[in-house]
N, C-alpha and C positions, 0 to 999 in steps of 0.2 A: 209061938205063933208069929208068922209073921206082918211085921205092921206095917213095912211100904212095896208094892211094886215097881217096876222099870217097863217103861213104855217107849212108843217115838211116836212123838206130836208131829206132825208136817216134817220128816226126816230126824229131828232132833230126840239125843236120849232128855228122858224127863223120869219124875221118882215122883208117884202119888201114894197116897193111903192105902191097904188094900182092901178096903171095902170103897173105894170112890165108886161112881158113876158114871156117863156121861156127863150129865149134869154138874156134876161136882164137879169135873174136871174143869169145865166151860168157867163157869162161877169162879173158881179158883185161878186161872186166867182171864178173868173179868169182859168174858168175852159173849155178847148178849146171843140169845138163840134166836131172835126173829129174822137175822136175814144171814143165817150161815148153814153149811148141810155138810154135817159128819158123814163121815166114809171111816170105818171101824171095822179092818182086817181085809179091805175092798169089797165091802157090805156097807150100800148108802144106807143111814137109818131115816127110819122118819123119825121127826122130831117130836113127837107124842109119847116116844121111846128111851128118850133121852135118860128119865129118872128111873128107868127100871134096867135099863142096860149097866152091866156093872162090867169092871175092866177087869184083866186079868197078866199075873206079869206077861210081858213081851208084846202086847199090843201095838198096832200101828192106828194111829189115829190122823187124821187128812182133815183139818178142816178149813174150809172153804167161805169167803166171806162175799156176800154181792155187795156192789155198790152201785146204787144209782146216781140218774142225771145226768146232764148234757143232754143236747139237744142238735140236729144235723139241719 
């Protein structure tokens, strides 16, 4: 069986578990979900999706962080 896949994060190759998630993924690079929006294969997910979306090898994963503040 096999136990890691091969994906690309924001262009980069990366090697997760192969039962990860989104979530796990996020988690695993410590990266919070309230102000970022996955794109997985050029499919935005909504993020309610996150722990049921499970990866698969060769994925592309895009994610995307807001940042606020400032002021004009």
């Amino acid at each position: 069986m096999q136990e890691a896949i091969h994906i690309h994060v924001n262009g980069q190759a990366q090697t997760c578990r192969c039962d990860a998630t989104v979530a796990d993924l996020l988690r695993d690079l410590e990266i919070r979900t309230e102000r970022v929006a996955v794109e997985l294969n050029l499919e935005i997910l909504d993020r309610a999706t996150f722990g049921q979306r499970q990866l698969k090898d060769g994925d592309r994963v895009e994610i995307l962080s807001f940042i606020g503040g400032g002021s004009f």
